[in-house]
C-alpha positions as a Python dict, from the first residue, in 0.01 Angstrom:
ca = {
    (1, 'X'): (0, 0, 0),
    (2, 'X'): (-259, -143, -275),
    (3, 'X'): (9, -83, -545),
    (4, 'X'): (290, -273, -329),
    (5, 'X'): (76, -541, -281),
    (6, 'X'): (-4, -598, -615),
    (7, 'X'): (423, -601, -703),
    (8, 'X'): (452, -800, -441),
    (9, 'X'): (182, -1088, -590),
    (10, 'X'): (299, -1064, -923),
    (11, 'X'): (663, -1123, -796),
    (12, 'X'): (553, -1404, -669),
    (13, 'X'): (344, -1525, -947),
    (14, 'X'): (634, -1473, -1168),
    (15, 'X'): (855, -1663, -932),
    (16, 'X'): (573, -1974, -945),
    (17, 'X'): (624, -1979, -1329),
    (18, 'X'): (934, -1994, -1403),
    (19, 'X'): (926, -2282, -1132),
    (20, 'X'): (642, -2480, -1210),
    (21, 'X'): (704, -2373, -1562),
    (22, 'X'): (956, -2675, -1667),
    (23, 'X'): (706, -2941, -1465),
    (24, 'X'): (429, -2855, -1685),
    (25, 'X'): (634, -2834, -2042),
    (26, 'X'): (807, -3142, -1959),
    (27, 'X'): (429, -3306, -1860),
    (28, 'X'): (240, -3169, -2184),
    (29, 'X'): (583, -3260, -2389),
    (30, 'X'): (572, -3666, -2256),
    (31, 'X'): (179, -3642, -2395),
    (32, 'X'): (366, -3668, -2763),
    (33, 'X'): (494, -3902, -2974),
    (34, 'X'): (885, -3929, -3030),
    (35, 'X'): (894, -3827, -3390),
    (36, 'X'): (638, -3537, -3294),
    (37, 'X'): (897, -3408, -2996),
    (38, 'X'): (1235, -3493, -3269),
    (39, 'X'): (1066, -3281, -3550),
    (40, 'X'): (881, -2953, -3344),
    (41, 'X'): (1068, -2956, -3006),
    (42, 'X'): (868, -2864, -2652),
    (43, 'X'): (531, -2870, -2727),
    (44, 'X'): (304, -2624, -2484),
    (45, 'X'): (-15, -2872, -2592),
    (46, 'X'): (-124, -3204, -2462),
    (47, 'X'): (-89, -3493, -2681),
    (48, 'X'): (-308, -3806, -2773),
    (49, 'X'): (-16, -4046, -2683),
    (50, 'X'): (12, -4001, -2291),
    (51, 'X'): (-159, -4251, -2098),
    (52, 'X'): (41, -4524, -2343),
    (53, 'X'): (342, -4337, -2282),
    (54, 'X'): (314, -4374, -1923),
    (55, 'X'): (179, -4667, -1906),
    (56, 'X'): (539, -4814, -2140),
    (57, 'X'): (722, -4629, -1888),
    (58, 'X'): (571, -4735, -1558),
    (59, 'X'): (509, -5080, -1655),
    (60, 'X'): (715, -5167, -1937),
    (61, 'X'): (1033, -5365, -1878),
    (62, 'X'): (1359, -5249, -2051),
    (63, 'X'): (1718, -5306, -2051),
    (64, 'X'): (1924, -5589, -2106),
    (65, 'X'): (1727, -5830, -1882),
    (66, 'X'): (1409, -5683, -1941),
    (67, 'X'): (1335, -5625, -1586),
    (68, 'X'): (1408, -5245, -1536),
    (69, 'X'): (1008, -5071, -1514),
    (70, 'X'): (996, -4732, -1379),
    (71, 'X'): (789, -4814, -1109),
    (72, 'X'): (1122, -4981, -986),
    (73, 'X'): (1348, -4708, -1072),
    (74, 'X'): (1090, -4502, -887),
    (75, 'X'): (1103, -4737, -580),
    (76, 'X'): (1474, -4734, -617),
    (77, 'X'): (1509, -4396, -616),
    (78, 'X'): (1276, -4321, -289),
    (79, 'X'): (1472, -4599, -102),
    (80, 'X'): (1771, -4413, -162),
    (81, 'X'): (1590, -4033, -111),
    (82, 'X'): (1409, -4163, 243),
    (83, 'X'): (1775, -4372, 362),
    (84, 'X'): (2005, -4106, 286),
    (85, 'X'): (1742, -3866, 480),
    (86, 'X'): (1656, -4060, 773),
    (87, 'X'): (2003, -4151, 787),
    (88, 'X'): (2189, -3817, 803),
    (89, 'X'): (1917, -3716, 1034),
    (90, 'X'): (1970, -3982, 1301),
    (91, 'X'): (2371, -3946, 1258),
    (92, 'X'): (2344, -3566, 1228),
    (93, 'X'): (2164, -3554, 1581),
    (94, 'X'): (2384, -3769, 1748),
    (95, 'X'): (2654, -3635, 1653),
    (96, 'X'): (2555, -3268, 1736),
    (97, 'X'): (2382, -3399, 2082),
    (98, 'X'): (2746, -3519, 2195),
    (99, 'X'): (2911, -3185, 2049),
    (100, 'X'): (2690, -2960, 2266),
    (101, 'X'): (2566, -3159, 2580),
    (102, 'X'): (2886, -3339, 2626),
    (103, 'X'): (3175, -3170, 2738),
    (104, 'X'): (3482, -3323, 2662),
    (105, 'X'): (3760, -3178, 2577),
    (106, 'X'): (3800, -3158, 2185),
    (107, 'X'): (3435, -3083, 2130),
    (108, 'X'): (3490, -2784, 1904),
    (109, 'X'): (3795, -2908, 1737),
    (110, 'X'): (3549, -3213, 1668),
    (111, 'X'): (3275, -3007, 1547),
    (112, 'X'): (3564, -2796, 1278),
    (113, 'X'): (3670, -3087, 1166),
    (114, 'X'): (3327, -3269, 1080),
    (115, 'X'): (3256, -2927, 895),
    (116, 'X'): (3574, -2874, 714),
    (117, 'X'): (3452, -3182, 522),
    (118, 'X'): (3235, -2971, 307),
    (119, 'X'): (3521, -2929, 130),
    (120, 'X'): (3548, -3253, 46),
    (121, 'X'): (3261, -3337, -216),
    (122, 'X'): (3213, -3687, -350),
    (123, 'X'): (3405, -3660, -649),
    (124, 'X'): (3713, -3599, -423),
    (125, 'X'): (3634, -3953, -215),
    (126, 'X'): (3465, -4111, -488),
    (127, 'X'): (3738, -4413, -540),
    (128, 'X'): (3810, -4483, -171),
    (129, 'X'): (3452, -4492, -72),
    (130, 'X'): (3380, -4768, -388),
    (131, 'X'): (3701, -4949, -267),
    (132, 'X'): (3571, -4977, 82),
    (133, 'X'): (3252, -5123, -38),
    (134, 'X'): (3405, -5335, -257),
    (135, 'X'): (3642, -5474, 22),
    (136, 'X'): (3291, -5540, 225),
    (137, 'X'): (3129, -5697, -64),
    (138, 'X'): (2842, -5396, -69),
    (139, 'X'): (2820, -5387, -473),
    (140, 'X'): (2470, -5408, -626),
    (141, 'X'): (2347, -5338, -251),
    (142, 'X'): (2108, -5060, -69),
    (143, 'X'): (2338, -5096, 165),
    (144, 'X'): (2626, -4996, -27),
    (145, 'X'): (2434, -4725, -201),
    (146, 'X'): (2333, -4539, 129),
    (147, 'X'): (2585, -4592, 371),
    (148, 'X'): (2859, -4468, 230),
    (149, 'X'): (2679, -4113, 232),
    (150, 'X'): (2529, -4109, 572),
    (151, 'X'): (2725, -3856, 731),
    (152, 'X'): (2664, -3501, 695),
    (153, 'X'): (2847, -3190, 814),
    (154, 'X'): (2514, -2971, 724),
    (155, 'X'): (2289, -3180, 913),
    (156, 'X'): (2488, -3133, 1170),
    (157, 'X'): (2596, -2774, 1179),
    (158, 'X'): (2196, -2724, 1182),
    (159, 'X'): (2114, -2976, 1507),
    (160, 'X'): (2427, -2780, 1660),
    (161, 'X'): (2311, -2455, 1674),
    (162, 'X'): (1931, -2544, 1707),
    (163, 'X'): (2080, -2762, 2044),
    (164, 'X'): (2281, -2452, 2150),
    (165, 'X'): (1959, -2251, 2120),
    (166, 'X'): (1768, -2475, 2374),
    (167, 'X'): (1743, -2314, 2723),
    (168, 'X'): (1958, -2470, 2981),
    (169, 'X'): (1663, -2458, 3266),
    (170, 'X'): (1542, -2746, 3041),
    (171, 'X'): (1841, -2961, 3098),
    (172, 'X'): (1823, -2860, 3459),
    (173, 'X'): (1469, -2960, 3478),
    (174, 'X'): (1558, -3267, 3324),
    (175, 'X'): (1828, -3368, 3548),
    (176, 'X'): (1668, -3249, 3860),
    (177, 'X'): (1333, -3527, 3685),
    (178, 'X'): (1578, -3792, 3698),
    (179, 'X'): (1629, -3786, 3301),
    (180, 'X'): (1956, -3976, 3161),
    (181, 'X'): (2115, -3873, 2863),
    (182, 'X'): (1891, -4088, 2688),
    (183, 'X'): (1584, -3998, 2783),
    (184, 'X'): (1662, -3639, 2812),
    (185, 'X'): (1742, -3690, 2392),
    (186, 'X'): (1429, -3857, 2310),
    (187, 'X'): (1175, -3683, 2518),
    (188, 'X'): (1272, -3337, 2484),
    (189, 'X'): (1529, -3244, 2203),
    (190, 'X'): (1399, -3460, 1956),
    (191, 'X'): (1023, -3366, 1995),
    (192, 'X'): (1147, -2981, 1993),
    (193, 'X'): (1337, -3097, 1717),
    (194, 'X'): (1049, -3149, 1533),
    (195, 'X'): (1055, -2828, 1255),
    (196, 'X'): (1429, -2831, 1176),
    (197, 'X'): (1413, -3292, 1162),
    (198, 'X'): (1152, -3191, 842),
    (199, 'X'): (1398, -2894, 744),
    (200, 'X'): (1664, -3124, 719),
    (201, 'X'): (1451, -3403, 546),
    (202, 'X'): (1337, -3224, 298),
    (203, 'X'): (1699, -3088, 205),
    (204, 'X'): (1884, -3468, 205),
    (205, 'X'): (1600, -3652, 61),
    (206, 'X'): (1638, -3416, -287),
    (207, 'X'): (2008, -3455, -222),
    (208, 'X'): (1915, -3863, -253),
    (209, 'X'): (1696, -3835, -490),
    (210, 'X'): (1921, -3668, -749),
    (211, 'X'): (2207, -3850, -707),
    (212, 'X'): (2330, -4005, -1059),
    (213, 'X'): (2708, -4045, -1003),
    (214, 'X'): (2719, -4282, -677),
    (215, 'X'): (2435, -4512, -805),
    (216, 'X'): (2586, -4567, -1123),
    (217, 'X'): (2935, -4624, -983),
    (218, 'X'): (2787, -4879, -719),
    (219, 'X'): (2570, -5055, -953),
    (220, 'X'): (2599, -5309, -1194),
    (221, 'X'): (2279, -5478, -1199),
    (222, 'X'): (1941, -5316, -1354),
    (223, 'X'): (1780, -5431, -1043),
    (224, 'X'): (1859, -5118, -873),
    (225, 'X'): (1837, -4886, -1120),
    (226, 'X'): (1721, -4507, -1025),
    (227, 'X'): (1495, -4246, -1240),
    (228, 'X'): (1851, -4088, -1326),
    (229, 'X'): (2010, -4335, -1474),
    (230, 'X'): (1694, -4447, -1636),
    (231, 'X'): (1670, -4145, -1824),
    (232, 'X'): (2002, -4097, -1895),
    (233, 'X'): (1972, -4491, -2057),
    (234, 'X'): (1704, -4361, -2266),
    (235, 'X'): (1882, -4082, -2440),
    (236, 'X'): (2168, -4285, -2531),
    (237, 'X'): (1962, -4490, -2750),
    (238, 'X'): (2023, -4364, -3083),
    (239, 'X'): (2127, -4648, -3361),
    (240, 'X'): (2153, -4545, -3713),
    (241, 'X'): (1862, -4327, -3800),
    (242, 'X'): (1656, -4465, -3459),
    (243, 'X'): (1479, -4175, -3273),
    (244, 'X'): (1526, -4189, -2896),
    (245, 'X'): (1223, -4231, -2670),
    (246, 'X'): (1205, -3836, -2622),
    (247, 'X'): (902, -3900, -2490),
    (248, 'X'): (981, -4141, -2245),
    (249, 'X'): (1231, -3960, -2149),
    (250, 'X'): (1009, -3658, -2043),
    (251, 'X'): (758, -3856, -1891),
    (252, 'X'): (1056, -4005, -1671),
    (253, 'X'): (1184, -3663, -1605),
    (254, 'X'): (873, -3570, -1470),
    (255, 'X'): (825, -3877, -1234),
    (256, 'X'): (1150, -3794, -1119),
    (257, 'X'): (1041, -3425, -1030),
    (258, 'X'): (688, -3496, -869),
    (259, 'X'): (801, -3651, -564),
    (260, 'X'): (1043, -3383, -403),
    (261, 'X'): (785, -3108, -565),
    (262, 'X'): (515, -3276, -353),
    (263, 'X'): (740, -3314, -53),
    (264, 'X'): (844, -2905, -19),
    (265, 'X'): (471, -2828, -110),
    (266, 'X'): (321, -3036, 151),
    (267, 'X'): (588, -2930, 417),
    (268, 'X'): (674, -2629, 348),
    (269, 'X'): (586, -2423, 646),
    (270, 'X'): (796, -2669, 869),
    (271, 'X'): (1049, -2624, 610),
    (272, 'X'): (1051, -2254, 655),
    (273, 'X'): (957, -2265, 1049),
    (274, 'X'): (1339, -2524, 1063),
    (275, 'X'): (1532, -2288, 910),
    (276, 'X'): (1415, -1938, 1062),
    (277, 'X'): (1265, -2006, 1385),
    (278, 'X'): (1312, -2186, 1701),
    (279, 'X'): (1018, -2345, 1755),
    (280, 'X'): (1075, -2451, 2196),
}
């Protein structure tokens, strides 16, 4: 038992290394100067050139009208994590709420074809969905960066068959309370709801927070600039014999991997509890 134990712990110590493992290179690697990173690679050690490096990157303004900081691409970047989640939640739910409580006729055929969409990534619907925005004047918007997104066949496969799991004496104690549809939503479903609304957060806010292709499509105008394409700007600086900001470039790499780090750490067991149990 000992023994397993032991295998068991080092398993998972192994498995926190090799995860945590890039956050911590890419930290100690930002503590270095450029030339430094160009000339010995990762470095394990921490540097004497980190709190300036941040402090360029956080506060510094770049790009062609100077007003790109990272704290912006930061902020731009957690507008667009937090609206795509909040949004796929709320459309997710509804959507799944009418699948299961009402019963009209083509619910399932509904349900099949919001699903079969998963075969439809953005690169297949990339041009029509920057068309449409175009058409509604949604360029160099929030608007135009989240909207197009919202909808979600995972969200709502998972609010489907957490809705299908709720016991039907609820609904009947509900109806027999006086409850509307409405009501019956907000006061019971979405406070059971609870575990697998933070499950589902936590899975579309990285999905936001990573995206690089959309943002740069929809955007034009530094203004709203995300991590991604801020470090992907920095890289492509290389003039002549001009060293790119390597470090920079790790120190924006690792803003851009705190925040969903901190998110899964903080809620992990409702992230867990969401996905495995049914929480009523």
């Amino acid at each position: 038992m000992h023994r397993t134990g032991f295998f068991d712990h080092l398993i998972l110590l192994l498995g926190v290394f090799f995860m945590v493992g890039p956050l911590v290179v890419a930290f100690t690697t930002s503590t270095h100067s450029a030339a430094d990173i160009h000339s010995n690679g990762l470095m394990l050690s921490i540097g004497n050139d980190g709190l300036s490096t941040y402090d360029k990157v956080l506060f510094r303004g770049s790009g062609f009208t100077g007003a790109v900081t990272g704290l912006s691409m930061t902020m731009n970047s957690l507008i667009l994590g937090i609206g795509f989640a909040v949004g796929k939640i709320v459309l997710s739910m509804l959507a799944a709420y009418a699948i299961v409580y009402f019963r009209f006729r083509f619910a399932t055929i509904a349900f099949w074809l919001i699903f079969t969409t998963l075969l439809l990534p953005l690169e297949v619907r990339i041009m029509p969905s920057y068309q449409v925005m175009s058409d509604l004047h949604m360029l160099n918007t929030y608007q135009g960066l989240i909207l197009p997104l919202l909808a979600s066949a995972t969200g709502t496969f998972f609010f489907r068959q957490f809705f299908k799991s709720v016991p039907e004496e609820l609904l009947e104690a509900a109806r027999i309370d006086g409850a509307g549809p409405v009501k019956f939503f907000i006061d019971i479903l979405v406070p059971l709801s609870r575990t697998m609304i933070a499950a589902v957060f936590i899975i579309m806010f990285v999905y936001g927070w990573n995206q690089y292709l959309w943002p740069m499509l929809m955007t034009t105008d530094e203004r709203f600039y995300t991590l991604m394409r801020g470090i992907k700007q920095i890289l492509q600086v290389w003039v002549g014999s001009q060293i790119p900001d390597y470090n920079e470039a790790f120190a924006l790499a690792v803003l851009a991997m705190l925040p969903p780090v901190i998110i899964v750490v903080l809620f992990q067991s409702w992230f867990i509890k969401g996905l495995t149990e049914s929480d009523k």
